[in-house]
C-alpha positions in Angstrom: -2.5 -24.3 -28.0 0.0 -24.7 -25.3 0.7 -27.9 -23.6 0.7 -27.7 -19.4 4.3 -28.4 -19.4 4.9 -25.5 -21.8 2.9 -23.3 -19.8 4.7 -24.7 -16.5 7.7 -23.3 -18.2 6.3 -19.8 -18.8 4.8 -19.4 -15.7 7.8 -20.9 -13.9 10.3 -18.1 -15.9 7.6 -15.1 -15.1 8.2 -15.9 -11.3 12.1 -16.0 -11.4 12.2 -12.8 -13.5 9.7 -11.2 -10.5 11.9 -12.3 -7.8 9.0 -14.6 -6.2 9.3 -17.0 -3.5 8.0 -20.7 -4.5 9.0 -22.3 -1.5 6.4 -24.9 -0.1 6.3 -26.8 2.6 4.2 -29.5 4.6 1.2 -28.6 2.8 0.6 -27.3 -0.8 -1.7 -25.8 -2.7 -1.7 -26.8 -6.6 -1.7 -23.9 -9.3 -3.7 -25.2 -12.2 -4.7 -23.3 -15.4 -7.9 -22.7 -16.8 -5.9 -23.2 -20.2 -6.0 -26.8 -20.2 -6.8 -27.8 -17.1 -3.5 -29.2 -16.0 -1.6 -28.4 -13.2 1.4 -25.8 -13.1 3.4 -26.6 -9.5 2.9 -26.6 -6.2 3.2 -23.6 -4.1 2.5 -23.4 -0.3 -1.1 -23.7 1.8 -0.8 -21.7 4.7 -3.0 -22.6 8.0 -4.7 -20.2 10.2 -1.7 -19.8 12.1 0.1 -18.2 9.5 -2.7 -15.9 8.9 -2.6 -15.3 13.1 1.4 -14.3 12.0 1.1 -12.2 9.4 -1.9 -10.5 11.0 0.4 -9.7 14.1 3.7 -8.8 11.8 1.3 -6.4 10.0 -0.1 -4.8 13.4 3.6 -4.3 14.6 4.5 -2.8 11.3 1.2 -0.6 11.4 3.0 1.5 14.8 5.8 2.7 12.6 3.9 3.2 9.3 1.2 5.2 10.7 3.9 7.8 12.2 5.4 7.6 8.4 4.9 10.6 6.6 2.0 10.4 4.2 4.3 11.4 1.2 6.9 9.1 2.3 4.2 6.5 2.2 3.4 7.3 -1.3 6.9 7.3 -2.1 6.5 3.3 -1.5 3.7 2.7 -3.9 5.4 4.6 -6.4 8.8 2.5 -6.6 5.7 -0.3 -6.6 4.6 1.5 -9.6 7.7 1.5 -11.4 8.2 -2.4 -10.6 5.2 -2.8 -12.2 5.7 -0.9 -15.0 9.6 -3.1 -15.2 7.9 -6.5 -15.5 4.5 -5.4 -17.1 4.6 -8.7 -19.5 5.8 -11.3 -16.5 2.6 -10.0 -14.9 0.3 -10.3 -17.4 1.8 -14.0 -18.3 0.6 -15.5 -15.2 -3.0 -13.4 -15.2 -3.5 -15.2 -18.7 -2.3 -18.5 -17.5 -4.2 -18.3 -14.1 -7.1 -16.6 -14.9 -7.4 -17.0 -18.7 -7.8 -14.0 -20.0 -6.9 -13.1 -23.2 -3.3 -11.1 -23.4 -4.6 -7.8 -24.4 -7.1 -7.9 -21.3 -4.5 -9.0 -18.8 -1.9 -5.9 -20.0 -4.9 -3.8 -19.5 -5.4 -5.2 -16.2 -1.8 -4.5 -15.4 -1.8 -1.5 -16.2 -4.7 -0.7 -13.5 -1.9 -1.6 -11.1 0.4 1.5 -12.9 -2.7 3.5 -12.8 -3.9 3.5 -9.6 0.1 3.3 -7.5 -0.1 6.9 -10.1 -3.3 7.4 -8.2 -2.7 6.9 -5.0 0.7 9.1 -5.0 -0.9 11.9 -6.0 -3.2 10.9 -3.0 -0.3 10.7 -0.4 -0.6 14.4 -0.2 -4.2 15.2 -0.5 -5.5 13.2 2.6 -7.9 15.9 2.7 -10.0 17.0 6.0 -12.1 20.1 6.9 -12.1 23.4 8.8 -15.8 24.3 10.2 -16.9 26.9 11.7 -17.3 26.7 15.6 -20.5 28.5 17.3 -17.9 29.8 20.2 -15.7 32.2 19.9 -11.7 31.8 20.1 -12.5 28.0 19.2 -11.8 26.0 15.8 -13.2 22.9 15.2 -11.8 20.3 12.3 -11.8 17.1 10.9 -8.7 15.2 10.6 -8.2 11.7 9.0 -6.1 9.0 10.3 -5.0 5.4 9.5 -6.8 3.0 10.7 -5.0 -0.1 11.2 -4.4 -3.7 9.4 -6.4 -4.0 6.2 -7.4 -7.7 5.3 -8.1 -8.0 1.3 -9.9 -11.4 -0.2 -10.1 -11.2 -3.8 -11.7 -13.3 -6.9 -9.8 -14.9 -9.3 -11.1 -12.5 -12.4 -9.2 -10.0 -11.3 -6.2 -11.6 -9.8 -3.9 -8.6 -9.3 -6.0 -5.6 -10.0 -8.6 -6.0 -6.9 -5.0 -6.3 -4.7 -3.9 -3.1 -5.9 -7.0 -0.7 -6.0 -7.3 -1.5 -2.0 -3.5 -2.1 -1.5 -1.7 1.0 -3.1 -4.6 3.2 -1.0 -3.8 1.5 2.1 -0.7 2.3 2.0 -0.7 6.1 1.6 -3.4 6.2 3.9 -1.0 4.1 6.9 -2.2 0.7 6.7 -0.7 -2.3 6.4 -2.5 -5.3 4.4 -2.7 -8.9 4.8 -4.2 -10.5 1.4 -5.7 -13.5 0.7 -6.0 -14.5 -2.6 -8.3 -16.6 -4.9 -7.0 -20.2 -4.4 -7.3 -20.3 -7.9 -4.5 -17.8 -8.8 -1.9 -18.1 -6.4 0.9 -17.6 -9.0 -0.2 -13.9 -9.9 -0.8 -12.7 -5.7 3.2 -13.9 -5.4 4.2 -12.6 -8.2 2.7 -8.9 -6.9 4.0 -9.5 -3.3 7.4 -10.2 -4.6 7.5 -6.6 -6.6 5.9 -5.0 -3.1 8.2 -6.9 -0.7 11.3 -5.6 -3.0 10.3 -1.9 -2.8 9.7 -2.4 0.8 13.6 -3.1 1.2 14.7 -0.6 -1.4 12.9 2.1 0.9 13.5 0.8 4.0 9.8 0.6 5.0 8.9 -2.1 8.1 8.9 -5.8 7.5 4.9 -7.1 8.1 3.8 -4.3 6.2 2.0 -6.9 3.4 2.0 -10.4 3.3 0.2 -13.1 1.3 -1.5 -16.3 2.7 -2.7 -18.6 0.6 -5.2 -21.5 1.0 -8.9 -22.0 1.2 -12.3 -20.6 3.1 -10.1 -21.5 6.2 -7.7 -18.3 5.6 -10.1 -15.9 4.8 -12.4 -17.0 8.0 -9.3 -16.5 9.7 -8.8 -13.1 8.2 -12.2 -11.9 8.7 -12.5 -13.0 12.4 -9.0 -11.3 13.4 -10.1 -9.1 15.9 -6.7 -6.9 15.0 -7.7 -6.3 11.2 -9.3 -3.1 10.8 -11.2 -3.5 7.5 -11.9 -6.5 5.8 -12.2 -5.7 1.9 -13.6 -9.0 0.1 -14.8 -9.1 -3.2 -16.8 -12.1 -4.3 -20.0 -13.6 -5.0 -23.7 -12.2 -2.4 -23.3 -15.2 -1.0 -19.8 -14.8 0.4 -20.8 -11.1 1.2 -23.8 -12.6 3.2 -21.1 -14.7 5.5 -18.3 -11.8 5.7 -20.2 -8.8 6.1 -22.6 -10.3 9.6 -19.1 -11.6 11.0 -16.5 -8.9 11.0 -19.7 -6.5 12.0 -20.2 -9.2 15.2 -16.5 -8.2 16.3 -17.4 -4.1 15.3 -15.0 -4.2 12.5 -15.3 -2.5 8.8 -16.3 -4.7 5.7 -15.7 -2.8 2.3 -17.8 -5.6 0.2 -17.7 -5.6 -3.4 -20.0 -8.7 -4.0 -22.2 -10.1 -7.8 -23.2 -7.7 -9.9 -26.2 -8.4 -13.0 -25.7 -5.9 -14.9 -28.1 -4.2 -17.5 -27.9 -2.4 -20.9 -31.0 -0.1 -21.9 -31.4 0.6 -25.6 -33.6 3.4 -26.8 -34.5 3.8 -30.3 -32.7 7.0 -30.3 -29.7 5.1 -29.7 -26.7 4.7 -32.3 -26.9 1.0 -32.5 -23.2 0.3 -34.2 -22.3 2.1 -30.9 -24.8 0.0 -29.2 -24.0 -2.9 -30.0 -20.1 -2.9 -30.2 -20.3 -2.5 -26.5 -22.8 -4.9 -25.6 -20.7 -7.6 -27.3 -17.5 -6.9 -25.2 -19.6 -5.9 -22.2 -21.3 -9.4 -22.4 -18.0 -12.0 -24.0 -15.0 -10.1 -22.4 -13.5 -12.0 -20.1 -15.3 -14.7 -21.2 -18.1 -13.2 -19.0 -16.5 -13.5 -15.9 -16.1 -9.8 -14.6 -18.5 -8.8 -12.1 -19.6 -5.9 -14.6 -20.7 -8.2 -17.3 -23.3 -7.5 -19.7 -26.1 -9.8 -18.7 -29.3 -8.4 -19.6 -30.4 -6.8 -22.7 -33.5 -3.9 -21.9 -34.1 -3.0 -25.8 -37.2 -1.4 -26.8 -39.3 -3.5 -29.1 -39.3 -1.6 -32.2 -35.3 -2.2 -32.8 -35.3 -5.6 -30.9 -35.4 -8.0 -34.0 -32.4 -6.0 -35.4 -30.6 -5.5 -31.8 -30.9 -9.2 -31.6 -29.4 -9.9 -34.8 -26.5 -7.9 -34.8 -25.3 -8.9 -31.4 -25.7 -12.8 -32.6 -23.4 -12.2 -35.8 -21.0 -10.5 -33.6 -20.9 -13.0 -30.8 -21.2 -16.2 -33.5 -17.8 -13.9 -34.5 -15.6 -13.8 -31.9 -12.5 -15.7 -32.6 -11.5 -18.2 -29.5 -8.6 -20.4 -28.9 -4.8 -19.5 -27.2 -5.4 -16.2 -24.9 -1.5 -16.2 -26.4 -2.2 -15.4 -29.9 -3.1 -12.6 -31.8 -6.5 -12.1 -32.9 -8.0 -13.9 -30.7 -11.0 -12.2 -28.2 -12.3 -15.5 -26.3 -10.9 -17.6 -23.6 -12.0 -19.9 -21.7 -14.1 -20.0 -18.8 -12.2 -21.1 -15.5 -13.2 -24.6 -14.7 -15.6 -26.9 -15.6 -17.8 -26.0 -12.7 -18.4 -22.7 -14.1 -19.1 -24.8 -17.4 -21.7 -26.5 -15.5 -23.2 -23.6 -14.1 -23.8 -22.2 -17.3 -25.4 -25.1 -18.9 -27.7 -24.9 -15.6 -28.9 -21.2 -16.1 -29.5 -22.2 -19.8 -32.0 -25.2 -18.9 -33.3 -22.5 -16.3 -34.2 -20.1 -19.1 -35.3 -22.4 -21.4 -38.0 -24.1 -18.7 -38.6 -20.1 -17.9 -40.1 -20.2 -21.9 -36.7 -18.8 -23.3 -35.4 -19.2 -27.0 -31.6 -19.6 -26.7 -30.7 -17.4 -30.5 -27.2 -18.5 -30.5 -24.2 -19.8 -28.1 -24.0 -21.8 -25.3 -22.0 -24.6 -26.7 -19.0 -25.8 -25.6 -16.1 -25.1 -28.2 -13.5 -28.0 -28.5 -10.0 -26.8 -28.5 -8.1 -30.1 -28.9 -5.6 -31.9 -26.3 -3.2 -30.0 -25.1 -1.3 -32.3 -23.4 -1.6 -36.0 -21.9 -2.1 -35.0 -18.1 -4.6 -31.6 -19.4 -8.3 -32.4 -19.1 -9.1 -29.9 -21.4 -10.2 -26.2 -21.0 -13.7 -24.9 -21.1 -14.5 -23.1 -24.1 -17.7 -21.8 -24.4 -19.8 -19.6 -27.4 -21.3 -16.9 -25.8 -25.2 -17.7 -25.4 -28.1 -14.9 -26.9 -31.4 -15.8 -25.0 -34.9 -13.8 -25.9 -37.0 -14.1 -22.7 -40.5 -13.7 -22.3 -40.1 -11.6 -19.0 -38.0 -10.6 -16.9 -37.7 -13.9 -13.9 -36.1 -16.9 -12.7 -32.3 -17.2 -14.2 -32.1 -13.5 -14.9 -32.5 -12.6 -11.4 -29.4 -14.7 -10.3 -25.7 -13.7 -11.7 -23.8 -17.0 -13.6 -20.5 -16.4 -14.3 -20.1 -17.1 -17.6 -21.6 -15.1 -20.8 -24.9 -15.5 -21.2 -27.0 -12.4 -22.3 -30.7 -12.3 -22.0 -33.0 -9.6 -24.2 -36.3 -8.7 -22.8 -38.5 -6.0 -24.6 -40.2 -2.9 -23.6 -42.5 -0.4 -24.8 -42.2 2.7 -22.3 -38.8 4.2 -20.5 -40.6 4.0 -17.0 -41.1 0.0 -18.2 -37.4 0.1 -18.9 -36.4 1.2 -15.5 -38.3 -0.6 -13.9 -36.8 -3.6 -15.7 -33.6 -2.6 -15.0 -33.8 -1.9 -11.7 -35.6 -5.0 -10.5 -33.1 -7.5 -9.3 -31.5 -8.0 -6.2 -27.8 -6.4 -7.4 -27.1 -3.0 -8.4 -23.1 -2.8 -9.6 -23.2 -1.0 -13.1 -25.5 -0.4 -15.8 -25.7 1.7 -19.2 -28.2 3.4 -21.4 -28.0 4.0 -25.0 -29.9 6.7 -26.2 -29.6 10.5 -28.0 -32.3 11.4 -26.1 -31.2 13.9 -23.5 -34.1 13.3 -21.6 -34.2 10.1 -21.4 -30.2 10.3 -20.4 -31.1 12.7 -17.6 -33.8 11.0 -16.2 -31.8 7.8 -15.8 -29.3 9.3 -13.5 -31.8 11.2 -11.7 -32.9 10.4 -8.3 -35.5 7.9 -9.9 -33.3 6.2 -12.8 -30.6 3.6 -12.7 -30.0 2.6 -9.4 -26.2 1.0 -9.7 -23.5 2.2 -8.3 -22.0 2.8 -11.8 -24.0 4.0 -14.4 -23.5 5.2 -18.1 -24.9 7.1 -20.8 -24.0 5.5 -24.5 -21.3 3.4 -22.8 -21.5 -0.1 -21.4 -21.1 -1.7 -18.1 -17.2 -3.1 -18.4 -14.0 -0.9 -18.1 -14.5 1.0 -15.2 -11.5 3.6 -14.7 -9.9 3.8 -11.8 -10.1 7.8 -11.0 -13.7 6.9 -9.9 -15.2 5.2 -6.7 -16.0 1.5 -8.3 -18.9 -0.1 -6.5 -22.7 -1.2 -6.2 -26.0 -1.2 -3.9 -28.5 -3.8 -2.8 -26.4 -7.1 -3.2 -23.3 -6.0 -4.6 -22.8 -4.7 -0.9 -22.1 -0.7 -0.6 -18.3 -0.9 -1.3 -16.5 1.3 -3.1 -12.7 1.0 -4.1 -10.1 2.8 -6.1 -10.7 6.5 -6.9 -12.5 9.4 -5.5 -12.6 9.5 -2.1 -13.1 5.5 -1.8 -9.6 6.2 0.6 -12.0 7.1 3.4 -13.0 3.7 3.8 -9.1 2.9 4.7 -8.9 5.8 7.9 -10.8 6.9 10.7 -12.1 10.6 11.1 -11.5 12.6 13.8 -13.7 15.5 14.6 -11.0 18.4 16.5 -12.2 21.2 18.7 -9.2 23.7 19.5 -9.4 26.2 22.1 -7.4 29.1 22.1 -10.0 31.3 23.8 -8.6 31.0 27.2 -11.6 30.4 28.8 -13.8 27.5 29.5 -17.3 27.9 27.0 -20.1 24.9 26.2 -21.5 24.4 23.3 -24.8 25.3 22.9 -25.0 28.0 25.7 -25.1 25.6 28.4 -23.9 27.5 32.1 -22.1 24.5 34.4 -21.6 27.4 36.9 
């Protein structure tokens, strides 16, 4: 395992090689690593002043992009691309060392940033509106799309860059400048992506404000979400946060885009193919750690196959090799901080009081010291728990891996299970059974925002919208027609009649 210093050094390099600005100032804010716990350096803390800045820089940049040319626009977030794409590894470096994901999973997040700047190019010239028919005659009526103004973007730490670019690389092409505030916890990774940004901003000659970083605590993003002058506010985060956001930027009639907790469900049939099955319950439910907001956390498997469900997905998770996200081989890193430890351990003792039989996990994993100023990082087995019923813990989403099985006996019994909790992110059924496929994305099936047939709940692509109901707030980011949220609509009636008609046949005389 690397020592803090040694991972200092990494990190430290990965910034110089992305051209990143480290300069700090009265007050700091300290990069640690879920590695070991120690602390990297010292970057800046910004106040709610800076935020008022960068807000007003961003809405004096917004007059000049908005005029831009959509396909000059796009011609921004493609150099981006290419950056990206240039210093792939630097990237991926500080997601590991920030976040703590294992290499192969923060390459693959990177490569969402190459994905959707590919994405949203191709979008610069497909800002699509409509042509309708108008009930007078010599009249046409249409819908046209515009940008909307400043876009304010708080994101988690699981997904340190690639939440930034599904809303940033869209707001672009659609004429918006963004302000984003980062998770305190990954500070490193946000200036390591503004650095890339603010460099094809001056290749291309596109206005200075047009993004900017502030980093800091709950102060920035209040500050962010009560700026009259931001547009949108997308935040990603826990219901909680959602609950606080979503009332106060609606108080000032602004937009929210919210992309809040997800608890996320896999149905097994006995139909199913169960190596598929359970291949993709054990990534959907350890990757990460179990700290994506489309984890694997309950287990819906009918009770004929549940013994042998149970045991395959214990052998896999007892399995999994942990230890430097660095090194080959290995599929589990640790979870961020100890208070995420903690809250595991909680959700256990919840289950357990519930009448729960923990089958395997939940143990803390010792990795050794890695260094004399490290307290240690947070390895954890990933826990199996059988449950009686479906209550207490499992209604509540813990960040950390815990899976919990719960048995049924009739498909209406396992949709009902499924769909009664408070979230609704993403979902997936296993089953050969076409019927039972089609009736769980019918009107009265799964009722996530993403949902799956012989697939799990993690590794969402970005071509489609990604985004929940109930709880996890209504957003949706990153492909389809998720750019709407970014513009305003315009409904156009043209009249080249020459004379004056109403709508609707009324006579004014």
């Amino acid at each position: 395992m690397k020592t803090t210093a040694e991972l200092t050094e990494l990190a430290l390099g990965a910034l110089e090689r992305l051209g990143a600005d480290l300069t700090t100032g009265a007050a700091t804010l300290r990069a640690r690593s879920p590695l070991t716990g120690g602390e990297l350096c010292d970057v800046r803390a910004d106040d709610p002043a800076a935020v008022a800045a960068a807000v007003r820089a961003a809405s004096e940049a917004f007059i000049t992009w908005r005029e831009t040319p959509a396909p000059v626009r796009g011609a921004l977030v493609k150099r981006l691309g290419e950056l990206i794409g240039e210093h792939a590894e630097d990237l991926a470096t500080l997601v590991t060392i920030e976040a703590g994901k294992i290499h192969t999973e923060a390459l693959g997040e990177v490569q969402e940033l190459i994905d959707i700047c590919d994405f949203a190019v191709g979008l610069s010239r497909q800002l699509y509106g409509r042509t309708m028919p108008s009930e007078r005659a010599g009249h046409r009526l249409q819908e046209t799309w515009q940008p909307l103004g400043v876009v304010g973007v708080i994101s988690a730490f699981n997904f340190p860059v690639a939440v930034w670019s599904w809303n940033t690389a869209i707001a672009l092409v659609c004429g918006d400048p963004v302000v984003w505030k980062p998770s305190e916890l990954t500070p490193l990774c946000a200036l390591g992506c503004d650095a890339l940004l603010q460099r094809a901003m001056r290749e291309l000659d596109a206005p200075a404000g047009l993004h900017a970083v502030v980093l800091g605590g709950r102060e920035i993003g209040e500050a962010l979400v009560d700026d009259a002058r931001v547009a949108l506010v997308s935040a990603t985060g826990s219901t909680r946060m959602g609950r606080q956001v979503g009332p106060r930027v609606a108080a000032r009639f602004g937009r929210s885009l919210l992309e809040l907790g997800g608890n996320n469900a896999v149905i097994v049939t006995p139909s199913a193919d169960l190596d598929q099955a359970v291949s993709s319950i054990v990534f959907g439910a350890a990757g990460t750690a179990g700290q994506r907001c489309t984890t694997t956390r309950r287990l819906l498997v009918h009770a004929d196959i549940a013994d042998e469900i149970v045991a395959r997905v214990a052998k896999g998770f007892d399995s999994l090799p942990a230890g430097d996200p660095f090194a080959d081989g290995v599929l589990l890193g640790p979870l961020v901080n100890e208070k995420a430890y903690d809250a595991m351990r909680a959700s256990l003792a919840a289950a357990r009081s519930a009448g729960g039989e923990v089958v395997t996990g939940g143990d803390r994993i010792e990795m050794g010291s890695a260094g004399a100023d490290a307290a240690g990082g947070f390895w954890v087995r990933p826990a199996l728990v059988r449950m009686p019923d479906q209550a207490g813990a499992m209604l509540t989403e813990t960040f950390a891996p815990i899976l919990y099985v719960v048995t049924w006996t009739d498909f209406d019994e396992a949709l009902a299970l499924h769909n009664g909790v408070p979230q609704g992110l993403s979902s997936g059924l296993f089953s050969n059974d076409v019927r039972e496929a089609e009736r769980y994305l019918g009107p009265g099936g799964a009722d996530t925002g993403i949902a799956n047939v012989n697939a799990g709940t993690s590794g969402a692509e970005i071509g489609g919208a990604f985004g929940g109901e109930k709880e996890t707030g209504g957003g949706r980011e990153s492909g389809s027609d998720a750019w709407r949220a970014y513009m305003r609509r315009a409904t156009n009636t043209i009249n080249y009649s020459g004379s004056v008609q109403l709508a609707q046949g009324v006579d004014f005389g």
